[in-house]
C-alpha positions as CSV (number, residue, x, y, z in Angstrom):
1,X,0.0,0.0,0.0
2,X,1.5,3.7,-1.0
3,X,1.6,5.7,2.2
4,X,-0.2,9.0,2.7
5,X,1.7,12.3,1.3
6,X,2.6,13.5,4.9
7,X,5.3,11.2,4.5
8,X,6.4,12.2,1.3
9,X,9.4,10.3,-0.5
10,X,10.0,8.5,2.7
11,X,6.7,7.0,2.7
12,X,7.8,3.1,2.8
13,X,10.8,3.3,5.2
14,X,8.5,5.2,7.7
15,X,5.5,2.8,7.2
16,X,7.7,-0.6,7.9
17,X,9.0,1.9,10.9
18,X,6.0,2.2,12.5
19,X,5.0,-1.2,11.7
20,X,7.1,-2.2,14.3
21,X,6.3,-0.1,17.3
22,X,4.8,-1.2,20.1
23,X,2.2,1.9,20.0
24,X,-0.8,2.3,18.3
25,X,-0.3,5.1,15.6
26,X,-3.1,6.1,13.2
27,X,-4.2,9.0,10.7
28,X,-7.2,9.9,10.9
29,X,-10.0,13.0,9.5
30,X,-11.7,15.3,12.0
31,X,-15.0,13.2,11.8
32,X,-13.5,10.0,12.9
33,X,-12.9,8.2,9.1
34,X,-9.2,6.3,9.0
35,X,-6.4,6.9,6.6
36,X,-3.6,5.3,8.2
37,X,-2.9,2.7,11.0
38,X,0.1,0.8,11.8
39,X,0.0,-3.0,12.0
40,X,0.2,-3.3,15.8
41,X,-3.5,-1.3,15.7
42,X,-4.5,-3.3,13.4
43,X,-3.9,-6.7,14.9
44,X,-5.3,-5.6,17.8
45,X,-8.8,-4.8,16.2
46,X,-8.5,-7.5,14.4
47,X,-9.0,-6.0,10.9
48,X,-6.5,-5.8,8.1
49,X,-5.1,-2.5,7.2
50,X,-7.0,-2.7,3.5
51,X,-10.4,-2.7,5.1
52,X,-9.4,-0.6,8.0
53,X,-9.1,2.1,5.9
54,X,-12.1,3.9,5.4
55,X,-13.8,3.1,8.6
56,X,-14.4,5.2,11.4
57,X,-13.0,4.7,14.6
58,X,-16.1,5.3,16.4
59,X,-16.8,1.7,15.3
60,X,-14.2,0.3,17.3
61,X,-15.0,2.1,20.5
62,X,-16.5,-0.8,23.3
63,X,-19.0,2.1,24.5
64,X,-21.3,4.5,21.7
65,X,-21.9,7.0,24.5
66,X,-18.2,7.3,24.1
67,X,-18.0,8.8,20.8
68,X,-19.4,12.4,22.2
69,X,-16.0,12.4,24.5
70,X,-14.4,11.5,21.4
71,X,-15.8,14.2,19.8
72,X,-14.9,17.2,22.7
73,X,-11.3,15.3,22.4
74,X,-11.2,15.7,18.6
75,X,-12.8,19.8,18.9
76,X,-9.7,20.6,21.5
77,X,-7.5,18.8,19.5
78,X,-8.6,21.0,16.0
79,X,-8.5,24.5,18.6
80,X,-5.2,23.9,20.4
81,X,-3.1,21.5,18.2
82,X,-2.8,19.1,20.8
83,X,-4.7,17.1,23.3
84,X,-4.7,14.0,25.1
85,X,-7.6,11.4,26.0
86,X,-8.1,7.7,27.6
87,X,-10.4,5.4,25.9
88,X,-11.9,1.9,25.9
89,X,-11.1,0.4,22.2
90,X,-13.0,-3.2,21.5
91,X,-10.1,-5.5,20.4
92,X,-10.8,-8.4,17.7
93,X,-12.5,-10.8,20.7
94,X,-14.9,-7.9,21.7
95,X,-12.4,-7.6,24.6
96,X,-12.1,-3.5,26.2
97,X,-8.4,-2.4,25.6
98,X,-8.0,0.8,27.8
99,X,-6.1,3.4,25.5
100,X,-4.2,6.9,26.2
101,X,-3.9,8.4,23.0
102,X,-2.0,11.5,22.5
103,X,-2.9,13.3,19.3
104,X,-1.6,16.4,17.2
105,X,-2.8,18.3,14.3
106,X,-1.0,17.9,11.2
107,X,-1.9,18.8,7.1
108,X,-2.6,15.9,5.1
109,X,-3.4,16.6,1.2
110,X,-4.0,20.4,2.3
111,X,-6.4,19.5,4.5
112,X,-6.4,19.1,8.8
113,X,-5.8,15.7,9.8
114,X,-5.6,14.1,13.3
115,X,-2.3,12.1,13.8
116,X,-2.5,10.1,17.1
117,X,-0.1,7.7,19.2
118,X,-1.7,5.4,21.5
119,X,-0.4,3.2,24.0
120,X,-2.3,0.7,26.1
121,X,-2.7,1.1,29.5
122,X,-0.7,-1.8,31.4
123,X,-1.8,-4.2,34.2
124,X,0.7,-2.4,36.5
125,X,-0.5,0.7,36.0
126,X,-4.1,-0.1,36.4
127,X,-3.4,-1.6,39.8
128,X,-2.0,1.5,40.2
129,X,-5.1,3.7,39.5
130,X,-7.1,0.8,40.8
131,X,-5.6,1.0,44.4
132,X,-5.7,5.1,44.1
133,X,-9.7,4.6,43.5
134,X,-9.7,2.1,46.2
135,X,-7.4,4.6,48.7
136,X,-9.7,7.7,48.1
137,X,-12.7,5.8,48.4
138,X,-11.9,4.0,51.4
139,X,-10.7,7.7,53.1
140,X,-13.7,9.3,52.5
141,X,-16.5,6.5,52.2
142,X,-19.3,7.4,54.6
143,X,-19.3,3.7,55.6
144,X,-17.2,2.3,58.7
145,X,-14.0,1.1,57.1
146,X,-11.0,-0.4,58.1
147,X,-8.8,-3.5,56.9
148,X,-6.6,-5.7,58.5
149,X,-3.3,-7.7,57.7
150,X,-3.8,-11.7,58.1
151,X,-2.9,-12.0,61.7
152,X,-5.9,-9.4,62.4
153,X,-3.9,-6.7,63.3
154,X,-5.6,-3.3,62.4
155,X,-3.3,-1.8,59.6
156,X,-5.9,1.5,58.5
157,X,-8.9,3.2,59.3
158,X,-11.3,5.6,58.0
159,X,-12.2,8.8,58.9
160,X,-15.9,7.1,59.1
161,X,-14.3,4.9,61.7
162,X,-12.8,7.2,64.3
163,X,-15.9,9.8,63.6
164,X,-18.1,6.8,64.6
165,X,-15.9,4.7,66.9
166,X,-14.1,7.6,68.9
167,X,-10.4,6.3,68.6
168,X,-8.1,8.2,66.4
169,X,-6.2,6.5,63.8
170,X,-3.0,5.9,65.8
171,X,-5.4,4.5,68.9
172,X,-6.8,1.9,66.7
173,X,-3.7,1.2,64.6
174,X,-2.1,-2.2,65.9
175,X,-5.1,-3.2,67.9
176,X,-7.5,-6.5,67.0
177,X,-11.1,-5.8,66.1
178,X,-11.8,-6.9,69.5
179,X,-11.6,-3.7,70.8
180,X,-15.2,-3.1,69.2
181,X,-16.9,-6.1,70.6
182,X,-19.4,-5.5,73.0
183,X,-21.3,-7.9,75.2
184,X,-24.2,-8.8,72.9
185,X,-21.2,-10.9,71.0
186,X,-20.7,-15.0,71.7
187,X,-17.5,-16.2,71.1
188,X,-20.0,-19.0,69.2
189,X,-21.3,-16.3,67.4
190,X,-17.5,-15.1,66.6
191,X,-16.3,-19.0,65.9
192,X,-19.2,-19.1,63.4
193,X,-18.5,-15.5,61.6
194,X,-14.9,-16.3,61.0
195,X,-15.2,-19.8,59.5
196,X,-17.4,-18.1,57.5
197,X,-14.9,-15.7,56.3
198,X,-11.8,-17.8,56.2
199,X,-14.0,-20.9,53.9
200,X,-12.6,-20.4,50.7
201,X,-16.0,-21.5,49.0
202,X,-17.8,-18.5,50.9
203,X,-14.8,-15.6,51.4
204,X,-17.2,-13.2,54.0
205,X,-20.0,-12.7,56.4
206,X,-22.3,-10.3,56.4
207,X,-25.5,-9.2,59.1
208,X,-26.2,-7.1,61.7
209,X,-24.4,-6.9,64.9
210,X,-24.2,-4.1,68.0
211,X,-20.4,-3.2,68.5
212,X,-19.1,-0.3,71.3
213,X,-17.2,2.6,71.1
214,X,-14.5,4.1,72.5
215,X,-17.1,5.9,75.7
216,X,-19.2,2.7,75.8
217,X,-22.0,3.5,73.7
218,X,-23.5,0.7,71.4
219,X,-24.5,1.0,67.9
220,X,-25.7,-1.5,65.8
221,X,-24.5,-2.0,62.4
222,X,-25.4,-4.3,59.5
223,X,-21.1,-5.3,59.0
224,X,-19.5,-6.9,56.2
225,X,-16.0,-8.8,56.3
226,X,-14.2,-10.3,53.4
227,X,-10.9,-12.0,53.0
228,X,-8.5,-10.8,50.5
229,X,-6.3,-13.6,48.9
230,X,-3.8,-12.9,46.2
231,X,-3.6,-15.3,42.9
232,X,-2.6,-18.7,44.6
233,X,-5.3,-18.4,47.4
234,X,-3.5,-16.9,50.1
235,X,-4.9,-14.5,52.7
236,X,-3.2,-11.6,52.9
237,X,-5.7,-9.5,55.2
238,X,-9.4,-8.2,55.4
239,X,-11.6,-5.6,55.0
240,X,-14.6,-4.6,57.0
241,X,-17.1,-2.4,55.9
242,X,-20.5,-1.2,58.0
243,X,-23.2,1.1,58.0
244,X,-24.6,2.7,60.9
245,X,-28.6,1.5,61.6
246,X,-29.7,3.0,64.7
247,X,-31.8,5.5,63.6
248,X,-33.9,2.9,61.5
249,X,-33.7,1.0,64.6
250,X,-34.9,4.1,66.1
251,X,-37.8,4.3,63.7
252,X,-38.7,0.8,64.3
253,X,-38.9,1.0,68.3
254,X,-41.5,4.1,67.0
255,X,-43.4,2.3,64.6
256,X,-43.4,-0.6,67.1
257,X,-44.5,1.9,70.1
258,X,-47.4,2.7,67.9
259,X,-48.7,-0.4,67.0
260,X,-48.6,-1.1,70.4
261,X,-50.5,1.6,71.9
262,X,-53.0,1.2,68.9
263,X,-53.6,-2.6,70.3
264,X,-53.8,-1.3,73.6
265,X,-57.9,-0.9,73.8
266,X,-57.8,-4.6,72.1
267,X,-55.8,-6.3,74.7
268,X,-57.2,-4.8,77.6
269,X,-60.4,-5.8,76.2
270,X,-58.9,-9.3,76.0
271,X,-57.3,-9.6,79.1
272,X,-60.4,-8.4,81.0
273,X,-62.3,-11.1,79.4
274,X,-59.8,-14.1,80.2
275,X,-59.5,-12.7,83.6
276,X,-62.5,-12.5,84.8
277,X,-64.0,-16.2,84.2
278,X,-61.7,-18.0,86.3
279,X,-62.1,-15.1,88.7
280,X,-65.8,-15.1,88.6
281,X,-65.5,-19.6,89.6
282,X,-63.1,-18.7,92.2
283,X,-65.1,-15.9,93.9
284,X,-68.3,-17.8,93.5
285,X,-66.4,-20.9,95.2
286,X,-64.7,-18.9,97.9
287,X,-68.0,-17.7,98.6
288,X,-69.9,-21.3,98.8
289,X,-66.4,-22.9,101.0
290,X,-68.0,-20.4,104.0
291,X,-70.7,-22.4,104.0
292,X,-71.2,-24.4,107.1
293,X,-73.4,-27.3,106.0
294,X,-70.7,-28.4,103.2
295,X,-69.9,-32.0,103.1
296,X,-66.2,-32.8,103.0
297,X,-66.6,-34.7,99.2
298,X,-68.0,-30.8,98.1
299,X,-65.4,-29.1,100.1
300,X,-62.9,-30.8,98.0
301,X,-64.9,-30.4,95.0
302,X,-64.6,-26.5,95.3
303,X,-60.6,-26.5,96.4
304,X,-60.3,-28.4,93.0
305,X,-62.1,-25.8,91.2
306,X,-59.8,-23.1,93.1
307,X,-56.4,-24.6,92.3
308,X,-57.8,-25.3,88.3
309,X,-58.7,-21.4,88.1
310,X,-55.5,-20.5,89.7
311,X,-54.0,-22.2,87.7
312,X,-55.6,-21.3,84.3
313,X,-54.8,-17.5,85.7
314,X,-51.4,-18.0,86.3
315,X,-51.1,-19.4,82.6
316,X,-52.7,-16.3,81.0
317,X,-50.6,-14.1,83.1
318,X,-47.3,-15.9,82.5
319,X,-48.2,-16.0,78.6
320,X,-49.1,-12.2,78.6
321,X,-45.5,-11.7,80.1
322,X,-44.0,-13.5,78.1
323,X,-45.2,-11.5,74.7
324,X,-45.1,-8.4,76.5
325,X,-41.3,-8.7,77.5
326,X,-39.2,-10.8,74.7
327,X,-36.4,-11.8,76.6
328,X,-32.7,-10.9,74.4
329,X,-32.1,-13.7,72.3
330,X,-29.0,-16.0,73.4
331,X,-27.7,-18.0,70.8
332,X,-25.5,-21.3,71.5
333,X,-24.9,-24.0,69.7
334,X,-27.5,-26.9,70.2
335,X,-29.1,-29.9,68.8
336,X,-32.4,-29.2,66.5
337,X,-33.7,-32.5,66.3
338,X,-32.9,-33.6,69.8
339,X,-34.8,-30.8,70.9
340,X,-38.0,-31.9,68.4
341,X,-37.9,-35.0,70.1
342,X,-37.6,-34.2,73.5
343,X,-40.8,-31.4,73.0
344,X,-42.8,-33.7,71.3
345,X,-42.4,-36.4,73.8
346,X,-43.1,-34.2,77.0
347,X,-46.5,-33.1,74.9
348,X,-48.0,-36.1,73.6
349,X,-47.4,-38.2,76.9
350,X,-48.6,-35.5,79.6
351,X,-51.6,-33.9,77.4
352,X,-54.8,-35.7,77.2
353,X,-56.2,-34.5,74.0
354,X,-53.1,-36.3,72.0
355,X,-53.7,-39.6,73.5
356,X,-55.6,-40.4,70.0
357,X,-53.0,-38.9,67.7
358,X,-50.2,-40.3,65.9
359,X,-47.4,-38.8,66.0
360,X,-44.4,-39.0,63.1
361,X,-41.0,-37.8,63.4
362,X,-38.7,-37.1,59.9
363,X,-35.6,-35.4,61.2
364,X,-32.5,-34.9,58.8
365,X,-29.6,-36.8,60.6
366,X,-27.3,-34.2,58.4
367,X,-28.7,-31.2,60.2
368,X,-25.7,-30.2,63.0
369,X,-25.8,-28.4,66.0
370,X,-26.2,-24.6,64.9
371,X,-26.4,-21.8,66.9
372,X,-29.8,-20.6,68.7
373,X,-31.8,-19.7,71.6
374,X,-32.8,-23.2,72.5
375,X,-35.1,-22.1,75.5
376,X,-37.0,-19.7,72.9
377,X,-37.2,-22.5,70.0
378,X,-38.6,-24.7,72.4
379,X,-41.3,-22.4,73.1
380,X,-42.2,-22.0,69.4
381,X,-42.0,-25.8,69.5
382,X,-44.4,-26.0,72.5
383,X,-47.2,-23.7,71.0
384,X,-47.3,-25.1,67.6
385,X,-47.2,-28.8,68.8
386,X,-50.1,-28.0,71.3
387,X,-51.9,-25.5,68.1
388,X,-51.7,-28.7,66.2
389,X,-53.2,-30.5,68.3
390,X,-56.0,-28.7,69.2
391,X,-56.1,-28.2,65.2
392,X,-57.1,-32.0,65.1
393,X,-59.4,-32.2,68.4
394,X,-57.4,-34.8,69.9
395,X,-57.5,-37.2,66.2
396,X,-55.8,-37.5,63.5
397,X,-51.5,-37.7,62.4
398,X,-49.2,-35.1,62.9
399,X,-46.2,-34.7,61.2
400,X,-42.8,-33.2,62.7
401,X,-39.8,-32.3,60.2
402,X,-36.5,-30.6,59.9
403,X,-34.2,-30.4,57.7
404,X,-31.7,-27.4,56.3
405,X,-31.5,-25.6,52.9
406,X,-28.3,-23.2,52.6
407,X,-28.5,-20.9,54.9
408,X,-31.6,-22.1,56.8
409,X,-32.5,-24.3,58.9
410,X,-36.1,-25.5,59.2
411,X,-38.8,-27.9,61.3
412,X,-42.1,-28.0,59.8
413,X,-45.2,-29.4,61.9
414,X,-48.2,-31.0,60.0
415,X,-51.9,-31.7,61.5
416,X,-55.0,-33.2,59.3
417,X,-57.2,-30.7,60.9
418,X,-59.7,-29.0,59.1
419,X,-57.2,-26.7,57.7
420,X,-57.4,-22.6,58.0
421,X,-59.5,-20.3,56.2
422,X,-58.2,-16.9,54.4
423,X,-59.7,-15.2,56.9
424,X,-58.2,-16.9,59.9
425,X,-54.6,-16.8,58.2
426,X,-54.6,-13.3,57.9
427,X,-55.4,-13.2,61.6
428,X,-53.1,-16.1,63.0
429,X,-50.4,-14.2,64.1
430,X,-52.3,-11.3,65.5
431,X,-52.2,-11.0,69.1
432,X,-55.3,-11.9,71.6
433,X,-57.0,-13.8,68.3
434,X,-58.1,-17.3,69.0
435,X,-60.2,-19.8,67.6
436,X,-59.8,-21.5,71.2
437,X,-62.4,-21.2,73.8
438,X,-59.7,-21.3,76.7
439,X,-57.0,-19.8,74.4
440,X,-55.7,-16.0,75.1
441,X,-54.3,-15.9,71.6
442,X,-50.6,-15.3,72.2
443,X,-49.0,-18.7,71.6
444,X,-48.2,-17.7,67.4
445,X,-48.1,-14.5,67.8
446,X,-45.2,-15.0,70.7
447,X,-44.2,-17.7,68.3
448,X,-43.7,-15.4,65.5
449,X,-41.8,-12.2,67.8
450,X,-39.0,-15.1,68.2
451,X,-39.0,-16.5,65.6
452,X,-38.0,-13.0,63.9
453,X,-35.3,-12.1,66.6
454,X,-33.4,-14.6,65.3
455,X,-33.6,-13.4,61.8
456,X,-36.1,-16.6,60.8
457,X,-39.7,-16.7,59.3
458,X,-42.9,-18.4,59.6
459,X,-44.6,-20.3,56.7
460,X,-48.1,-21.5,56.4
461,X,-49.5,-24.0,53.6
462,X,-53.1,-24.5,54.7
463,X,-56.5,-26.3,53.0
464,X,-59.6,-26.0,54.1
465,X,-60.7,-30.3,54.9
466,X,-56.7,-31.2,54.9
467,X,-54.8,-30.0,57.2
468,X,-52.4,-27.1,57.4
469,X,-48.3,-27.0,57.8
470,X,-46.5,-24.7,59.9
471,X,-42.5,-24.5,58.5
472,X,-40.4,-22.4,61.0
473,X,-36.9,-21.3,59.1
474,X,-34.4,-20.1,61.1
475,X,-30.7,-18.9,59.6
476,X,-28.2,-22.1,60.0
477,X,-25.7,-20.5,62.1
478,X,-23.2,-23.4,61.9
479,X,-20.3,-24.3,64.8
């Protein structure tokens, strides 16, 4: 191919010349069309200099919304006689190819022309940029930030961090993330979070957790800590990243304090009328014991009738304490299925509607001790064993699984009751709602509130005539 007349009678020599450079170097018109490009550029697009020529270089850009910087580029270039741009070219796989061109203005045939020398930007130096991105944005993220080296040492903190934390950079610098544990922290709960982040198949945890700062006050934070590992695998330190959520905590205590004082007609209304049958029996058998022509049988009779009503109080009263004051949720590590079984057994041996039901364990035998408030769980257990129960009015099979499904755990009891209507469903979990005529209507709805605290949910698949099935997921928090 003759070479353009800018290179006049040297034309040949300077065309095998720049054959061989490493660069890209092309020739091109103000609106983009090619009339010269070395073969480095074009093996790189993959297109032979005979149909490269002609095209525009917009063509080869890996972005259209490109071509408008181009065009600025190209309008500075024409003004000033030289300018200077990075671009993202699409090599002959489709590939981006990150390009700093430097171009000049020269005359080509009498007419302007844009000569241009590109070089691709190397791996080094995009690391470089890269971890000047990173550095900036790490400084002045509005996230809590800091990363460690592999032994856990602190090696850098954000300006998020000692705003948030109250320790200055040099008071942090050295120390173990354990200066920002606070008591609401198991070591379980640790144990579990760093096999987490040091399995190679998983890399980081992330969830919410209440750390302290520097004057003692807790804030909880939804955290994120990954492992950095360079090519072969290795960790070479990590990075944690969290965002401060007390003032949607905040906002939830609100929205919570308002449902609740919006229910608080309801359950006084409710209370009253649990309370005042089995205090109505015991006054009227108080007042009957004063009478002096009693036989001792009837005596008896009436203490009977006392202690059951005392007793019935006591339950409603211990039930509305219980859904009135959670207790904090203390997670350690325990055994699912050994828990099912021993619930299940204490139920259907001491409660005289079950003597007609059969009862069917499933457990998964590859479901491990995980990490949750067993004393809680066993309450959920309790209620919706003695729900299903009543579900079936003392006839029928129920049904008692668990099992785990990647980041859940699960136990899922089945009655072939009658089944729940729409209606009802919408209403299960409310509190002080029961189908039951000696039921306060607590048991789900206390049921549910722990369920929740441990970050788990409730599932219902109900038909009216077959039965209905209560799955309980709670996250598999393994040792």
């Amino acid at each position: 191919m003759k070479a353009p007349s800018l290179f006049k009678d040297c034309a040949d020599e300077l065309i095998e010349f720049l054959d061989q450079a490493p660069d890209f170097v092309m020739l091109r018109n103000p609106d983009g069309t090619i009339l010269m490009a070395n073969e480095t550029l074009c093996q790189r697009l993959g297109v032979p200099r005979e149909k490269l020529i002609g095209q525009s270089i917009y063509d080869f850009y890996i972005d259209p919304k490109q071509k408008p910087i181009s065009q600025k580029y190209t309008e500075t270039l024409l003004r000033q006689g030289s300018n200077r741009i990075t671009l993202l070219m699409r090599d002959k796989n489709g590939s981006p190819v990150e390009v700093e061109v430097r171009g000049c203005q020269v005359i080509h045939k009498g007419k302007k022309a844009l000569f241009g020398i590109g070089r691709e930007i190397g791996r080094s130096e995009r690391n470089q940029r890269l971890a000047e991105v990173l550095r900036t944005g790490f400084k002045t993220s509005h996230d809590i930030m800091f990363y460690t080296g592999p032994n856990g040492m602190i090696l850098e903190v954000n300006d998020a961090f000692t705003h948030y934390y109250g320790y200055t950079r040099e008071e942090a610098i050295g120390k173990t993330p354990g200066l920002l544990r606070s008591q609401h922290t198991s070591d379980e709960f640790y144990r579990y979070m760093w096999a987490k982040i040091l399995d190679p198949k998983h890399g980081f945890w992330r969830g919410e957790i209440i750390n302290r700062t520097k004057d003692g006050r807790e804030i909880p934070l939804i955290l994120t800590i990954s492992a950095a590992r360079d090519d072969s695998g290795k960790v070479i330190g990590f990075i944690s990243s969290a965002t401060d959520i007390h003032k949607s905590k905040e906002l939830e205590e609100k929205i919570a304090q308002t449902q609740a004082l919006a229910d608080l007609g309801e359950m006084a209304a409710a209370v009253a009328h649990e309370i005042r049958n089995p205090l109505s029996s015991i006054s009227m058998a108080s007042k009957q014991l004063l009478q002096s022509h009693l036989g001792l049988s009837d005596k008896e009779s009436i203490v009977k009738i006392l202690e059951r009503e005392s007793q019935r109080l006591n339950k409603i009263l211990n039930e509305l304490l219980l859904f009135a004051r959670p207790r904090t949720i203390k997670r350690k590590s325990s055994d699912l299925n050994s828990l099912i079984k021993t619930t299940a057994d204490l139920i259907t041996q001491n409660q005289d509607p079950a003597s007609n039901i059969k009862l069917t364990l499933s457990l998964d035998s590859n479901l491990y001790p995980f990490l949750f408030d067993s004393d809680q769980i066993l309450q959920v257990l309790w209620n919706m064993i003695l729900n299903a129960i009543q579900a079936m009015e003392g006839k029928g099979t129920m049904t008692i699984r668990s099992g785990h499904s990647e980041n859940f755990a699960y136990f899922a009891i089945s009655d072939t009751g009658n089944g729940i209507s729409e209606e009802e469903k919408a209403k299960i979990f409310k509190p002080f709602h029961s189908t039951k005529s000696q039921g306060v209507g607590l048991g789900l709805p206390t049921a549910k509130r722990i369920v929740v605290a441990h970050g788990g949910r409730i599932e219902i698949d109900t038909r009216l005539g077959q039965g209905t099935v209560f799955t309980v997921w709670l996250p598999y928090l393994e040792n």
